[in-house]
C-alpha positions in Angstrom: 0.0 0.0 0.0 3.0 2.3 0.8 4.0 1.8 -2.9 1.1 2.9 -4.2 0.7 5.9 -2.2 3.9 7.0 -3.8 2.5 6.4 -7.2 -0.8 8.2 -6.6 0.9 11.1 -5.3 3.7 11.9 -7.4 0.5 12.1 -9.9 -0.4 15.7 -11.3 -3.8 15.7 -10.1 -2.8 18.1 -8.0 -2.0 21.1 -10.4 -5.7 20.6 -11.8 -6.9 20.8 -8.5 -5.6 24.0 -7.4 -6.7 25.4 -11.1 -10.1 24.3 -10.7 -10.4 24.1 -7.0 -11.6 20.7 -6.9 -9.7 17.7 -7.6 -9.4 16.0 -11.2 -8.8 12.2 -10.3 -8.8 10.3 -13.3 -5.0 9.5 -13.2 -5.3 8.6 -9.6 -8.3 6.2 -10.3 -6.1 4.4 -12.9 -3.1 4.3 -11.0 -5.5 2.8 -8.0 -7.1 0.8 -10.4 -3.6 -0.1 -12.2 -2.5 -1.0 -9.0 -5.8 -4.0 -8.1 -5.3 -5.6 -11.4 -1.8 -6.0 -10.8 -1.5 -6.6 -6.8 -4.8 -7.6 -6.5 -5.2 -10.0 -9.6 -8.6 -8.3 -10.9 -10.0 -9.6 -13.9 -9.4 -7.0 -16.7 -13.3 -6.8 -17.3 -13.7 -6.0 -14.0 -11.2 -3.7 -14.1 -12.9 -1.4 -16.4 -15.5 -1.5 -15.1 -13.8 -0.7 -11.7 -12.4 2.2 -13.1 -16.0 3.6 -15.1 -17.3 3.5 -11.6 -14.6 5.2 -9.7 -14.2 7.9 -12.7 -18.1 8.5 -13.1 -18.3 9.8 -9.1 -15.1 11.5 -9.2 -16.0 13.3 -12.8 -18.3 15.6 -10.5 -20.7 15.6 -13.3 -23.1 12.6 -12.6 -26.4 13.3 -9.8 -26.3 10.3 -8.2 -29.5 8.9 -7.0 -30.1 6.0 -4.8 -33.1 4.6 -4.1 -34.1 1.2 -2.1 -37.0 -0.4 -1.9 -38.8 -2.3 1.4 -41.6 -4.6 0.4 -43.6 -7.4 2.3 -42.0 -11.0 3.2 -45.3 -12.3 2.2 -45.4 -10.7 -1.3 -42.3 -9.3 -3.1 -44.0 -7.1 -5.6 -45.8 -5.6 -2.7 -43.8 -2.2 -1.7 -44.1 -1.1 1.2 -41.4 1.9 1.6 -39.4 4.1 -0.7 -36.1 5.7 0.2 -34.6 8.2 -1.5 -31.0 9.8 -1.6 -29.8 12.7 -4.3 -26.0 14.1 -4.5 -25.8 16.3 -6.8 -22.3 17.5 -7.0 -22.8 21.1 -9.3 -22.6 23.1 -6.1 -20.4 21.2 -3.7 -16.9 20.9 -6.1 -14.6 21.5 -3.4 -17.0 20.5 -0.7 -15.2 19.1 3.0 -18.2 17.1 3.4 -20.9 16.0 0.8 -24.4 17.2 1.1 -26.9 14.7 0.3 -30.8 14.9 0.7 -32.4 12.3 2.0 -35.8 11.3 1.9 -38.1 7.9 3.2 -42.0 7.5 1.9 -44.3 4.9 3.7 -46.6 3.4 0.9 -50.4 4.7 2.2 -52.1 1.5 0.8 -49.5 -0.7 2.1 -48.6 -0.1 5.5 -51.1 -3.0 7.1 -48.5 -5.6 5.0 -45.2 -4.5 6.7 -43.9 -7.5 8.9 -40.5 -8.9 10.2 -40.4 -12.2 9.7 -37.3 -12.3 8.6 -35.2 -8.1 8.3 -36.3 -5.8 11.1 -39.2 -4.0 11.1 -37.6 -0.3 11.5 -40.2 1.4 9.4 -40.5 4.6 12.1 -36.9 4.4 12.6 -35.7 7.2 9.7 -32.4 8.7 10.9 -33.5 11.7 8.9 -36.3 13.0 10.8 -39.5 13.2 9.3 -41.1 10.3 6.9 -43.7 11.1 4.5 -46.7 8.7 4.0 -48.0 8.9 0.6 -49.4 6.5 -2.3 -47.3 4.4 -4.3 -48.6 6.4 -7.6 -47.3 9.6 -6.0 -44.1 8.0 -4.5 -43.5 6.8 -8.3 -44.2 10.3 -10.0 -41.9 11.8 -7.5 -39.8 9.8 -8.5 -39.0 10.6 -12.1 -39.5 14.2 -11.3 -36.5 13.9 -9.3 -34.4 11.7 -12.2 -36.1 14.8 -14.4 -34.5 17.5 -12.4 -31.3 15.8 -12.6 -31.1 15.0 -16.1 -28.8 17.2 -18.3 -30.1 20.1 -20.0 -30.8 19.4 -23.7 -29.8 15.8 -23.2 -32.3 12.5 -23.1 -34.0 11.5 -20.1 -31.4 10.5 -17.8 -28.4 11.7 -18.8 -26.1 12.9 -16.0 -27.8 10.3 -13.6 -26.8 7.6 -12.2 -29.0 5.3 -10.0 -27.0 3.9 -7.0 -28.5 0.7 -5.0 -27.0 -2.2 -3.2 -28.5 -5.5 -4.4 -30.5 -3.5 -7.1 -31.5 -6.3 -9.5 -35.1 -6.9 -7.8 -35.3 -3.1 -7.0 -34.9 -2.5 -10.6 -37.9 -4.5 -11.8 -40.3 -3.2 -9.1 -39.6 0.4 -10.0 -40.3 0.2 -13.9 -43.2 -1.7 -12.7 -44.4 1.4 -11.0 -43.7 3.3 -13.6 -40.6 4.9 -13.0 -38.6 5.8 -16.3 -34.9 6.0 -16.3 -34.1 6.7 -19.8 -30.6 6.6 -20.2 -29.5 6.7 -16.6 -26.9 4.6 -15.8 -26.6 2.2 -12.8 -24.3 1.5 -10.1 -24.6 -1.5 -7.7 -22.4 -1.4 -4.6 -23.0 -4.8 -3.8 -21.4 -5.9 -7.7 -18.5 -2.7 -7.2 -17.4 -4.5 -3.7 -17.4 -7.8 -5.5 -14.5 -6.7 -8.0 -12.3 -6.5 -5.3 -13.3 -8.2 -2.3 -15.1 -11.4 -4.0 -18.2 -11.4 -2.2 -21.0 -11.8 -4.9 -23.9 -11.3 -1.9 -22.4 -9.0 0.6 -24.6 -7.7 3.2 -25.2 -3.8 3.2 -24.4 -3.8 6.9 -20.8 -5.8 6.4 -20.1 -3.2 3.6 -20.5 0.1 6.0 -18.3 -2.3 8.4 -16.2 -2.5 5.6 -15.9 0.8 4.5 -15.9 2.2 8.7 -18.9 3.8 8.0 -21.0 4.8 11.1 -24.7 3.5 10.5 -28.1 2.4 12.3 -31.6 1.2 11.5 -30.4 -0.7 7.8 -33.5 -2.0 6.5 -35.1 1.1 7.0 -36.2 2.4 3.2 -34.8 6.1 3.7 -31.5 4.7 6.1 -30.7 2.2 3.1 -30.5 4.8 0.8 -28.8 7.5 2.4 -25.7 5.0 3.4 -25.7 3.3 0.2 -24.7 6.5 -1.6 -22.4 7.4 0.9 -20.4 4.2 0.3 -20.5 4.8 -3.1 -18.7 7.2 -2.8 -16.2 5.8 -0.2 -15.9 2.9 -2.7 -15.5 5.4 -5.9 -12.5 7.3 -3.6 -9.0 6.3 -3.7 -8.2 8.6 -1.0 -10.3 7.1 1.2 -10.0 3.4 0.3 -6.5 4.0 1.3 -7.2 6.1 4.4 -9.4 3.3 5.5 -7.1 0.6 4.8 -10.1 -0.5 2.6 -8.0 -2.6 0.3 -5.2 -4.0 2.9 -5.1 -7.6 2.8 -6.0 -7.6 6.5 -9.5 -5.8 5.5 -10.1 -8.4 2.8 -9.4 -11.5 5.0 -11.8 -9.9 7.7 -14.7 -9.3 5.4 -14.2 -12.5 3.6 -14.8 -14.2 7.1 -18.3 -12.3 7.7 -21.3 -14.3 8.7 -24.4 -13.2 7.2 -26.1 -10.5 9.1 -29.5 -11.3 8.5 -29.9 -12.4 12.4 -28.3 -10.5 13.9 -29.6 -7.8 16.6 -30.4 -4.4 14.7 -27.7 -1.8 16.5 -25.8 -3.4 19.3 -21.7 -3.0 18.9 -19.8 -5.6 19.8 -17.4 -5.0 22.8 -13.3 -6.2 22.8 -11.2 -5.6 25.5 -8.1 -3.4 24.5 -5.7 -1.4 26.7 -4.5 0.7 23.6 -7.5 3.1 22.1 -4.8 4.3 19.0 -4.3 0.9 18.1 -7.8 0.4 18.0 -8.4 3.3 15.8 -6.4 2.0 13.1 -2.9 3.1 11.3 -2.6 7.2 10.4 -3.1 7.9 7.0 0.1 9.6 5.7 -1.0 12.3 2.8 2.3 12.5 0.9 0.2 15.0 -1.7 1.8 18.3 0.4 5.5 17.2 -0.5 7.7 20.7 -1.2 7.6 20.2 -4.6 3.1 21.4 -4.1 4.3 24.2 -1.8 3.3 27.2 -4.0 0.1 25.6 -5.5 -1.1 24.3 -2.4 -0.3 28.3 -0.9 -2.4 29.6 -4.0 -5.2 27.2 -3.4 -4.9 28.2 -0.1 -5.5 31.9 -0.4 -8.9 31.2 -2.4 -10.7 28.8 -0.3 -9.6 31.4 2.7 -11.3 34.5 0.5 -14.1 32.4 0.4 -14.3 31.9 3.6 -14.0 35.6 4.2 -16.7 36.3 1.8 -19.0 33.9 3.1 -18.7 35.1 6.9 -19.3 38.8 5.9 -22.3 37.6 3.3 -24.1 36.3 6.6 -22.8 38.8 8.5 -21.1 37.0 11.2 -17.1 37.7 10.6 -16.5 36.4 13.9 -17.0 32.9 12.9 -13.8 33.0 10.4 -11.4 32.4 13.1 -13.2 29.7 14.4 -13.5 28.1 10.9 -10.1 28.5 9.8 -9.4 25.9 12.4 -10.8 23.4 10.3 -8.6 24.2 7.1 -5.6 24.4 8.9 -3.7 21.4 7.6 -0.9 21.7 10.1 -3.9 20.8 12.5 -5.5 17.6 13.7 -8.8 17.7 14.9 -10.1 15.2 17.5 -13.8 15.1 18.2 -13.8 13.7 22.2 -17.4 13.0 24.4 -17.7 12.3 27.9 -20.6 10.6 29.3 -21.1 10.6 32.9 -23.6 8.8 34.9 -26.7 11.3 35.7 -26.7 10.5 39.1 -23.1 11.3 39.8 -20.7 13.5 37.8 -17.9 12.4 38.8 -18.1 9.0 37.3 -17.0 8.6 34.0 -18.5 5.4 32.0 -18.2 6.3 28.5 -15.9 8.1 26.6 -16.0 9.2 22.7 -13.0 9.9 19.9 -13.3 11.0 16.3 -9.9 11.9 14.2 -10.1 14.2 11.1 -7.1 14.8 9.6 -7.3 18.1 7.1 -4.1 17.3 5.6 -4.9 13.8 4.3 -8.3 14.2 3.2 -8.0 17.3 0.6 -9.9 16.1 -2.2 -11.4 12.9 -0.6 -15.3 13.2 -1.8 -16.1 11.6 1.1 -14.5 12.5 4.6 -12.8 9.6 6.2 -13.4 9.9 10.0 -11.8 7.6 12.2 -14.1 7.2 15.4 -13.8 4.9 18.3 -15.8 4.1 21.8 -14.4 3.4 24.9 -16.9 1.9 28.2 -15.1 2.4 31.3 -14.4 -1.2 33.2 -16.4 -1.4 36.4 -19.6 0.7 34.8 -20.8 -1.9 32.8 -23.8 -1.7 34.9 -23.8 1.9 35.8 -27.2 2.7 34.0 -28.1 6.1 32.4 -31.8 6.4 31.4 -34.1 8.8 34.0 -32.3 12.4 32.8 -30.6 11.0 29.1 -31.3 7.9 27.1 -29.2 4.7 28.0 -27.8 4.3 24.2 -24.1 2.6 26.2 -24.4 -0.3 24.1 -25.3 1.2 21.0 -22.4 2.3 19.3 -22.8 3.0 15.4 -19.2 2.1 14.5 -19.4 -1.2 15.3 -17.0 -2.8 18.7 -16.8 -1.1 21.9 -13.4 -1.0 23.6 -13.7 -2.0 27.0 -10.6 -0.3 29.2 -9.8 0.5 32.9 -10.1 4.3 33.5 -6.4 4.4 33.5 -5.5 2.8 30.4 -8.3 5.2 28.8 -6.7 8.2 29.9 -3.3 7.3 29.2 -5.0 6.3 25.6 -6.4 10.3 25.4 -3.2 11.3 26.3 -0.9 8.8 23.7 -3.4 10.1 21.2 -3.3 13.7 21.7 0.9 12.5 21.8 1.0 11.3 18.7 -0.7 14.1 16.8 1.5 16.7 18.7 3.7 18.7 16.2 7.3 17.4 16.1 9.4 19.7 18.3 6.7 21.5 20.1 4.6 21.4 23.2 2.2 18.9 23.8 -1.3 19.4 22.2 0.7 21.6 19.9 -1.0 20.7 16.2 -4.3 19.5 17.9 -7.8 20.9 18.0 -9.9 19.4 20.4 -13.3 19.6 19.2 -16.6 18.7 21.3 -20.4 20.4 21.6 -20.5 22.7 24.9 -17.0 20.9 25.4 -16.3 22.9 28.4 -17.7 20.1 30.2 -16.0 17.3 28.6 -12.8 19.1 29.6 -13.1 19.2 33.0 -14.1 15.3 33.1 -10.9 15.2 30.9 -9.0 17.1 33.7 -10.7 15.0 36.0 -9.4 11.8 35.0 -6.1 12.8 34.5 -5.6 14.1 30.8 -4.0 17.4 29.8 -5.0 19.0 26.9 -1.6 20.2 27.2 -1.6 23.4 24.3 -3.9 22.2 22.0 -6.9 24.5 20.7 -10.4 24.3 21.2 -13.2 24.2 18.5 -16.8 24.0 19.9 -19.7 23.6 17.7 -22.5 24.6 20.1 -20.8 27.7 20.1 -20.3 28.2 16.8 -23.5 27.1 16.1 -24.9 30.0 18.5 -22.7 32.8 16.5 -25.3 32.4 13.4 -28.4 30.8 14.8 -29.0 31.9 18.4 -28.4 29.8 22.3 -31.9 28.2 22.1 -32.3 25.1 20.5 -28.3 24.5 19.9 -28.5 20.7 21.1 -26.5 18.3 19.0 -29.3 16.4 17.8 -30.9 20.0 16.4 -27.9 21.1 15.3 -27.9 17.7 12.9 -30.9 18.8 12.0 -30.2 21.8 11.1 -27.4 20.6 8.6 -29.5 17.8 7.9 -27.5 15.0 8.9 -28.6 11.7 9.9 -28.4 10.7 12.9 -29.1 7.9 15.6 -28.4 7.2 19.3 -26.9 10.0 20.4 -26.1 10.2 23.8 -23.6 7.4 23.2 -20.3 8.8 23.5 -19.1 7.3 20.3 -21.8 8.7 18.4 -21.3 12.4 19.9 -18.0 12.5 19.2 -18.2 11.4 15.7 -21.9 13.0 14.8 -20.3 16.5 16.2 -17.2 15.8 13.8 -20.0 16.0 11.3 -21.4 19.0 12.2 -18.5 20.7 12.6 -16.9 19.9 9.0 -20.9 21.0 8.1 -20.8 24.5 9.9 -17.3 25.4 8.5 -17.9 24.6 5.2 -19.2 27.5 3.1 -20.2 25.0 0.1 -22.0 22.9 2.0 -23.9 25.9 3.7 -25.0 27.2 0.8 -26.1 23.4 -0.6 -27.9 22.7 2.3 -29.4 26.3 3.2 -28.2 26.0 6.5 -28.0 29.8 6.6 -31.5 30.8 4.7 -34.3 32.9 6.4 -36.3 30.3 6.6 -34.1 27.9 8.1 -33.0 29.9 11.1 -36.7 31.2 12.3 -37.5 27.8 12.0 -34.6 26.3 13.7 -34.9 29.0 16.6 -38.5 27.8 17.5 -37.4 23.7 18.2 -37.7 22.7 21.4 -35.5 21.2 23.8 -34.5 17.5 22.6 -33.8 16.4 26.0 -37.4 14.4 26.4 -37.0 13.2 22.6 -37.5 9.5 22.3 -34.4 7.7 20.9 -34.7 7.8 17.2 -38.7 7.5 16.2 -38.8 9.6 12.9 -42.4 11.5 12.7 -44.6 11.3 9.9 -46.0 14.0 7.5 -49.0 13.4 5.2 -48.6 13.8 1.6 -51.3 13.3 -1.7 -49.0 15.2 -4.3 -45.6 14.7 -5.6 -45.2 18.8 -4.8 -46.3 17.8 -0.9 -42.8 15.6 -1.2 -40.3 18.4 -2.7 -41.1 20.6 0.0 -40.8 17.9 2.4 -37.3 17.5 0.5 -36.8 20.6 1.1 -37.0 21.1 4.7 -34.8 20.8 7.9 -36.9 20.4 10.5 
């Protein structure tokens, strides 16, 4: 893997991305994919069609749209939900974090026909927020509006869209069947793009966001399938973050190779392993070699535009006094560690969870999709020690996947090695490190408390900067998600925290994404200022919303909250 990170890198790719501002990959892809037919023994069939995959996302010129289908056990043809997932990369070139709408319909007609004989029945479960019920006619017909809006101007039906699914073959025949035309739309199925390289004709959904170290929850929900289908998609179509994710290591490979089927298993619960290292657990650092001398003066060029549009942007929503905060976040001599303490309610001083998420500006420039390495950590001797009466109980429901089990010791000394190992060379400890957290004045105290220094590293905390554009009520995480429309589940879990307010921080300091997402519209923020307090909220139960017209559904689409 080392060699081809010095083959991907000594690539031009870079040059085109400072001219443009947005990475052009194609030589990349075909070194990466040069690289799987020769180490990895692809067929050369396979290998194309690797590489028309991986170029197709990366072009920045193709909507991708993915859609799954939930029907009954009893009676295949019968659907029963529609989820619904759109990237549309025109306005996000650039982007630190891809904005994708998501959407989940329950079929009117056929909700009395829903069962869970044999997948879960998570049909209120949409990490999204709201579902909308509506007929399957109107479902269909918003349908191909939305392949419609996405198709090229002047071009047929189609073009400029590709439908993404996982396992699409019977999700393809039950679509035309309600009507839905794709024209020329081409189609990408994750399940067959995994298979190229990792051999697994049948691979689970779940195994492939395990694969992948893609947070997730609530699979065999319509909308949830969807939305993290297209996100590994594009983790899949990356090279940057197949190799950040060790994706392709041969250690990966024998792992997924030896996956059970998931089909029984428990819907959310992580698995727990006992380590007395956290950083080992969180895998091997990526080392970017794109910022070699040789990219000094491009990268400074780059550099000056994406900061003037940072400037613009602040003064366009007239809150300059967000830039430095920001700027954090760009900084690519920084690493920024997302950390979340839970306590138990009943006593503060007792930690029992703690949360870690790594984002690394340096090595992800480019990557279309973010790789965020997150981690969990339950203090030995709380096992038992039960949240629930003040905040949900969600210890054992980490979306990542195992649980480290440690000694409150070995945890803090795992903080501390981590914080360590990020620290600039030759400078003070924390030097090179931004602690981010939401309201993390708390979290560093219980820090404090158990021993760790933060030593000089700096502090980024998205409840504030959430606060400096939309106002002090209503900043929770879980609204603040909203508000950047975000999927999210179990919060309260301090792996989940830790990585979910990674997410909102690469959200709230990205102008692009902003603007794609109209986090900063009128609308939005009287809206958003009018939410309640979240702290009563039942876990994850997604409200409905009626809807008899495929217009009711775009401005469903539309919405936040």
């Amino acid at each position: 893997m080392d060699n081809l990170q010095r083959r991907l890198y000594d690539k031009k790719s870079f040059y085109n991305y400072v001219k443009t501002c947005f990475p052009k990959e194609k030589d990349l892809i075909e070194e990466y994919v040069e690289y799987l037919g020769e180490e990895a023994e692809l067929d050369p069939d396979e290998c194309n069609r690797m590489e028309a995959f991986m170029k197709a996302v990366f072009d920045r010129k193709v909507a991708l749209v993915s859609v799954d289908l939930e029907f009954s056990m009893k009676k295949s043809t019968r659907v029963t939900e529609v989820g619904v997932s759109v990237y549309d990369p025109w306005s996000q070139k650039g982007s630190l974090l891809p904005f994708v709408q998501s959407s989940h319909i329950i079929v009117r007609e056929n909700q009395p026909f829903k069962d869970n004989t044999y997948v879960p029945d998570h049909t209120d479960f949409f990490n999204g927020g709201k579902s909308v019920v509506m007929s399957l006619h109107h479902a269909a017909h918003a349908l191909n509006l939305i392949i419609e809006q996405n198709t090229m101007d002047g071009n047929p039906r189609g073009s400029g869209v590709a439908l993404v699914g996982h396992g699409m073959d019977h999700d393809l025949l039950l679509l035309r069947d309600m009507g839905v035309d794709f024209g020329v739309a081409s189609i990408m199925d994750t399940q067959d793009v995994l298979a190229y390289t990792h051999g697994a004709r049948n691979a689970s959904l779940k195994n492939a966001l395990r694969l992948a170290r893609i947070p997730f929850a609530f699979l065999h929900n319509a909308g949830n399938d969807a939305y993290y289908t297209l996100l590994l998609s594009l983790a899949l179509a990356d090279p940057v973050y197949r190799l950040s994710s060790g994706l392709d290591s041969e250690d990966s490979k024998d792992r997924f190779a030896s996956q059970k089927s998931t089909r029984n298993e428990p819907p959310n619960t992580s698995s727990k392993v006992h380590l007395k290292n956290a950083t080992k657990f969180l895998g091997p650092s990526f080392n970017q070699l794109l910022y070699q001398d040789k990219y000094k003066d491009l990268h400074y060029v780059n550099s000056i535009w994406e900061g003037e549009l940072r400037d613009a942007y602040s003064r366009k929503i007239r809150a300059p006094h967000i830039l430095q905060e920001i700027n954090k976040v760009y900084d690519e001599q920084m690493v920024l560690i997302s950390i979340d303490v839970e306590a138990f309610e009943r006593d503060h001083s007792v930690v029992t969870e703690v949360g870690i998420a790594v984002y690394e500006p340096k090595s992800s420039r480019g990557m279309v999709m973010p790789f965020i390495q997150s981690g969990h950590i339950v203090i030995a001797g709380t096992e038992d020690v039960r949240n629930g009466t003040f905040v949900a109980d969600h210890k054992d429901f980490f979306n990542g996947g195992k649980t480290l089990t440690m000694d409150l010791h070995s945890a803090a000394q795992a903080i501390k090695d981590l914080i360590s190992k990020h620290t600039r060379k030759g400078t003070r400890y924390g030097t090179g490190v931004c602690l981010v957290g939401h309201g993390i004045g708390q979290d560093v105290k219980w820090l404090k408390h158990i021993g760790v220094s933060i030593g000089s590293a700096r502090i980024l905390d998205t409840q504030k900067l959430l606060c400096m554009t939309h106002g002090k009520k209503g900043s929770s995480l879980k609204n603040g998600l909203k508000l950047v429309r975000q999927p999210c589940a179990f919060l309260h879990n301090a792996g989940n925290d830790a990585y979910y307010t990674m997410v909102l921080c690469l959200c709230l300091a990205d102008p692009l994404y902003r603007v794609a997402a109209a986090v900063d519209g009128k609308q939005t923020i009287e809206t958003y200022k009018q939410q309640p307090s979240t702290k009563h909220d039942p876990p994850n139960e997604a409200t409905r919303v009626d809807a008899s017209t495929s217009a009711e559904f775009f401005k469903y689409l539309e919405q936040s909250f």
